[in-house]
C-alpha positions in Angstrom: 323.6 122.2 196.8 326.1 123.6 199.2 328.8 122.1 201.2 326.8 122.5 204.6 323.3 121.2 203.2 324.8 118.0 201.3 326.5 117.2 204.9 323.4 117.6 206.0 321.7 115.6 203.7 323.8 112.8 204.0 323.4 112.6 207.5 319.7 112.8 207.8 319.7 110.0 204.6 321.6 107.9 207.0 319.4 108.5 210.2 316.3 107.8 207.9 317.8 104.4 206.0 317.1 103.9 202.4 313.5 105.6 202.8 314.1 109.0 202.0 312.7 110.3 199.0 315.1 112.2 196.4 315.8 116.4 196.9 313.6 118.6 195.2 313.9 118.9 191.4 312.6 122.3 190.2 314.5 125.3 189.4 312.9 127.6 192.6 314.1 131.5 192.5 314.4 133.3 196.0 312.9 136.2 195.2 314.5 139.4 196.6 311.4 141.3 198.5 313.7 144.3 200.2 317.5 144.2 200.7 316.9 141.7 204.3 313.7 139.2 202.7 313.8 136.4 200.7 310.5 134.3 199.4 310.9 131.0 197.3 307.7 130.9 195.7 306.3 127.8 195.2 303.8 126.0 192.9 300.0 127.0 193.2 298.7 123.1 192.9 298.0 121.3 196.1 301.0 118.7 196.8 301.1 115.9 194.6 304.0 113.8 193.0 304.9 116.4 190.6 305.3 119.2 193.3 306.9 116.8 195.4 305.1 118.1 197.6 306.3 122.1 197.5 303.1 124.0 197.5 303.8 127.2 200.0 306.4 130.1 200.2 309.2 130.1 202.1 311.0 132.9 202.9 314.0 134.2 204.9 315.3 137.5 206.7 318.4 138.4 206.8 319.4 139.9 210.5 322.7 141.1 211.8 323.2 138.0 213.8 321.9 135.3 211.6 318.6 133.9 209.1 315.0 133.8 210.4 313.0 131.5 208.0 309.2 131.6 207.7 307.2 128.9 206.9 310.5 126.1 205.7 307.7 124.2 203.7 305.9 120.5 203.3 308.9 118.4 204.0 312.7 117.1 205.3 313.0 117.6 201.0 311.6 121.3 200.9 313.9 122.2 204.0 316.9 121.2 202.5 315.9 123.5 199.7 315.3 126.3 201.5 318.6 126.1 203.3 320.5 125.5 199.8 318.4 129.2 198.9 319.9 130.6 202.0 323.5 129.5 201.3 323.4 131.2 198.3 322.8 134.4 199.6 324.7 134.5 202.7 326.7 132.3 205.2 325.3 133.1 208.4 323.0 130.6 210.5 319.7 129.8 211.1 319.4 131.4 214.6 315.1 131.1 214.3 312.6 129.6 212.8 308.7 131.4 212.6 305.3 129.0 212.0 302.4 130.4 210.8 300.4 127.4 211.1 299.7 124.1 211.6 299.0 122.7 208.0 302.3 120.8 206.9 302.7 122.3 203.9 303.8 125.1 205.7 306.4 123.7 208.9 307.5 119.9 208.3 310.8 121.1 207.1 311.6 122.1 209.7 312.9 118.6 210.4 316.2 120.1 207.6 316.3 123.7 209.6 316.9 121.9 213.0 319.1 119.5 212.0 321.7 121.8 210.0 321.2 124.3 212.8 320.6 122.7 216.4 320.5 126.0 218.2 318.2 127.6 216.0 314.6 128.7 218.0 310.7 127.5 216.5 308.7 129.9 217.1 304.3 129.5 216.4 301.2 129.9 218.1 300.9 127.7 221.7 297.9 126.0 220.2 299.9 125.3 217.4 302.6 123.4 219.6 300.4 121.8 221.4 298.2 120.4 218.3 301.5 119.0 216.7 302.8 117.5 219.7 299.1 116.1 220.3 299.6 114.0 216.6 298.7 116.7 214.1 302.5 116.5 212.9 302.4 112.9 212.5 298.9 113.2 210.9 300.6 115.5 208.4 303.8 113.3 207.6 301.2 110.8 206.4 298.8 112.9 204.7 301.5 114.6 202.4 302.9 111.1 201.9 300.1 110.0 200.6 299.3 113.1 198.4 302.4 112.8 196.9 303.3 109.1 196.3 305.4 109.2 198.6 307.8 112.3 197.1 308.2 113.4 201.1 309.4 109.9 202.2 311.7 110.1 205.1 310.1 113.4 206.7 309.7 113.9 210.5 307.6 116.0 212.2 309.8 118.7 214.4 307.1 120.8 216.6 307.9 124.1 217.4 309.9 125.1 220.5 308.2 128.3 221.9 304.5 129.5 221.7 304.1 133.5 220.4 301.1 135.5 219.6 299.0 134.9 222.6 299.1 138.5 223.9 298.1 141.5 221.7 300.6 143.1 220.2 303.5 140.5 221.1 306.8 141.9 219.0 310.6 139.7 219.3 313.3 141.8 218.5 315.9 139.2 217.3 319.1 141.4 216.8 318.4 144.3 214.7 314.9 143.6 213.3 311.6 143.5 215.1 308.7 140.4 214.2 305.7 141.7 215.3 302.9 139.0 215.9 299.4 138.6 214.9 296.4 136.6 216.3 293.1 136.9 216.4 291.2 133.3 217.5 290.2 131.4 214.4 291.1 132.4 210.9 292.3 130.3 207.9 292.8 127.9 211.2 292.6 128.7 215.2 296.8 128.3 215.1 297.5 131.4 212.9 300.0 133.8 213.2 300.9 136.5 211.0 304.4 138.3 211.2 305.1 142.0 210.2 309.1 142.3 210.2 308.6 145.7 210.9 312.0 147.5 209.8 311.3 146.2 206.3 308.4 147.0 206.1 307.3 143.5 205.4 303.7 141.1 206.5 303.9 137.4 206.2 300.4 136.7 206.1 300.4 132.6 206.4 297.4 130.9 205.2 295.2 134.1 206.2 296.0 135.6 202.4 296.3 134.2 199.2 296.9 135.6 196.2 294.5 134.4 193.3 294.7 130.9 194.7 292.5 129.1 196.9 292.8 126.5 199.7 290.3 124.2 201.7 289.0 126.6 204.6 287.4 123.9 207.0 289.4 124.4 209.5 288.6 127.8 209.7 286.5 131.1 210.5 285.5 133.3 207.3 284.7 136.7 209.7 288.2 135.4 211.5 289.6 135.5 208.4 288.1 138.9 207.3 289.3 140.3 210.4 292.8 139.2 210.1 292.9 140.5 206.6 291.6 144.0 208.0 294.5 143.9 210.4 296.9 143.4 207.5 295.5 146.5 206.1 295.9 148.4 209.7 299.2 147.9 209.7 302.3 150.1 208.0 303.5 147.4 205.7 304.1 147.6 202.1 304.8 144.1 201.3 302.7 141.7 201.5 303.7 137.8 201.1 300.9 135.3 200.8 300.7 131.6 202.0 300.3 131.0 198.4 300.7 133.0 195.4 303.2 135.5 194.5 304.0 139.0 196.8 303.2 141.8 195.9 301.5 145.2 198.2 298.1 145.8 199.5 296.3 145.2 196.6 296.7 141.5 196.7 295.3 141.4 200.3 292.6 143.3 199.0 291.8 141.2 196.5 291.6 138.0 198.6 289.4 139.9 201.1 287.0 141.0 198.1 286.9 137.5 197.4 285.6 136.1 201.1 283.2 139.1 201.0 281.3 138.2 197.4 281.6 134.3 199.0 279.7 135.0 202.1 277.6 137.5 200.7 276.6 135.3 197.8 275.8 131.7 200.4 274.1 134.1 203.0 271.9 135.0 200.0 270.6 131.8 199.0 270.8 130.5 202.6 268.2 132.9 203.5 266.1 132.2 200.7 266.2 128.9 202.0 268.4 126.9 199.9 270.6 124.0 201.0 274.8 124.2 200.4 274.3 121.7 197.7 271.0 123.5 195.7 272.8 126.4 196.0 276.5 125.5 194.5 276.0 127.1 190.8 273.8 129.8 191.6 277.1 130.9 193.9 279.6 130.1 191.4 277.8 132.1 189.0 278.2 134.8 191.3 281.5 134.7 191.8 282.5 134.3 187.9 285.2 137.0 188.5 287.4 134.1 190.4 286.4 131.3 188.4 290.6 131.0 187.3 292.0 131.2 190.3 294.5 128.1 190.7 292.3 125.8 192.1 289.0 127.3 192.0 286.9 124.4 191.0 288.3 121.7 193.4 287.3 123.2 196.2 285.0 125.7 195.5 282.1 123.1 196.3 283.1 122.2 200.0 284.2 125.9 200.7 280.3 126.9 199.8 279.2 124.0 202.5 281.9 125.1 205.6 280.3 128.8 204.8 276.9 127.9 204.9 277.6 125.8 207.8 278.6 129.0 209.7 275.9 131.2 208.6 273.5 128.3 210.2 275.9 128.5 213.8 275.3 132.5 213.7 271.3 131.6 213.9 272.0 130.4 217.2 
């Protein structure tokens, strides 16, 4: 750990009393994407007590002026971790900090971010801010304490500080390097963002890829999600980093939108044959066999078949 993120680790351990759970254990790699991005790719499993609750990707770009960090991860624990990542690569500060949504996998350590670097900018969609300040962050401190035993212990929830993506097209040029910002309503969630650092050639995708994993989806918009996928594709990137799973280049985006195609196609099938979510379940697992090992596939397969069905029913109407 380096000299700046122990400091800070002390101090937050001090500010949060004897409650705070111990520093991530595993031996995480930040992956070099181009010569500016970083991803720490984490475990495929939901957060439990082994993860400790790391189950996304962090990543950070290297600007002329300072780190931008996407996505710093479920805790105050995974934070720390990704600053430790960054020390190792380079001395200069966090000067901004990009959410792609609101699941807390994804932005509670931002808690470590903001204290190690005061000045540093939160950037996310408005109607993420105003979800997290609404209780969604405090909702999330407890749900990953629970799902973990209590392995996140001592986490805070840190709302972003400015709202991006709510005009088309919206790019911030911070220093030398532009993050250009994507929205379109409701995808994996209505709070997403995706960010093309457009220099490197590089698309953080958030939870609106995946890359032969699968997450719960109730919170979203399958067509949302199909057309934030397709707007991946539009775009002049080359590299392609998931919410979950490793990077790699269009194929992987591909992939994951072949995947919500067979899924809709195969529940809009036996919806209009007039089966029920639950008589249909095997008949659409069956169907898509070609995903069956995907990291996570069977535990929520199920429900994902019931919140599609559910929104072929609302297109009825």
């Amino acid at each position: 750990m380096s000299k700046k993120t122990a400091v800070a680790a002390l101090l937050l351990l001090v500010a949060c009393g004897e409650t705070k759970a111990p520093p991530i254990h595993g031996d995480y790699a930040a992956a070099k994407i181009t010569d500016r991005v970083y991803v720490i790719h984490g475990p495929l499993g939901m957060p439990s007590q082994e993860n400790q609750g790391f189950a996304n990707n962090p990543a950070f770009v290297l600007t002329s002026a300072g780190v931008v960090v996407i996505d710093p991860g479920s805790s105050v624990q995974v934070g720390e971790m990704v600053l430790d990542k960054i020390a190792a690569v380079t001395g200069a500060p966090v000067i901004a900090v990009f959410n792609t949504h609101i699941h807390g996998d994804h932005w509670l350590g931002n808690q470590a971010i903001k204290h190690a670097f005061p000045k540093a900018v939160i950037y996310a969609h408005p109607k993420m801010i105003e979800q997290a300040r609404a209780g969604a962050g405090a909702g999330w401190v407890n749900i990953l304490d629970t799902m973990t035993a209590g392995a996140t212990r001592g986490t805070v929830a840190r709302p972003p500080d400015l709202g991006v993506g709510a005009g088309a097209g919206e790019a911030l040029k911070l220093h030398n390097l532009r993050f250009r910002i994507y929205h379109n309503d409701r995808a994996h969630t209505d709070t997403d963002i995706m960010i093309e650092v457009v220099e490197e050639g590089v698309l953080f995708l958030g939870d609106n890829g995946l890359n032969r994993v699968l997450r719960r989806m109730d919170d979203g918009n399958l067509k949302g999600q199909l057309a934030a996928l397709d707007a991946a594709l539009a775009s002049k990137a080359r590299h392609f980093v998931p919410g979950h799973g490793q990077s790699g280049g269009r194929a992987i985006v591909v992939g994951y939108r072949n995947f919500l195609t067979a899924l809709r196609a195969a529940v809009k099938k036996y919806h209009d044959r007039g089966l029920g979510d639950y008589e249909m379940k095997d008949q659409v697992i069956r169907e898509l066999a070609a995903y069956k090992d995907w990291k996570n596939f069977n535990d929520v397969i199920g429900r994902t078949i019931g919140v599609v069905y559910l929104q072929i029913e609302s297109e009825a109407f």
